[in-house]
C-alpha angles and dihedrals in degrees: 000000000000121000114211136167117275087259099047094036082056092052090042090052091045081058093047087040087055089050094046089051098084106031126002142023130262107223120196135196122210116199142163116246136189100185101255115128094177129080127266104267118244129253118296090029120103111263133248114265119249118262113256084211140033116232134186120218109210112194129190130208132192119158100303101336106103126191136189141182139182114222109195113214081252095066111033090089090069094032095063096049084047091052099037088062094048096057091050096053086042101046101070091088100080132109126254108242106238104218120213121252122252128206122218133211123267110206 
């Protein structure tokens, strides 16, 4: 999985986004993060020391090509605006559900 900055990780997901377009789906993963990459440590052992700032880990996926990025609580703001306007210019690729008839009763 490949880590990148918030602007490049946006340019990296509109090219995951083209290549989905014709066959496939992009899936993401949103999570809280606080920076550690090691295990809690068991009982008896001095605890880990709380984070001084709350991040979110946003991961892409596509096949087998995997991203990752690390918003800071600074930054979600504009994120969010960044990633809201992607996904309209990339969602008018989906299907219409075709829903089934139904009869009705003649009575």
């Amino acid at each position: 999985m490949v880590l990148l900055e918030n602007d490049s990780f946006l340019s990296e997901l509109t090219k995951l986004f083209q290549k989905a377009r014709l066959d496939g789906s992009v899936s993401m993963t949103f999570k809280r993060y606080d920076g550690y990459n090691r295990p809690i440590p068991r009982e008896g052992r001095p605890p880990l020391a709380e984070p001084t700032e709350h991040m979110c880990l946003v991961r892409a996926k596509f096949r087998s090509k995997k991203i990752a990025t690390v918003i800071h609580q600074k930054d979600v703001n504009k994120f969010q605006v960044a990633y809201s306007s992607l996904l309209k210019g990339n969602l008018d690729g989906l299907k219409k559900l075709k829903k089934p008839k139904t009869k009705t009763k003649a009575e």
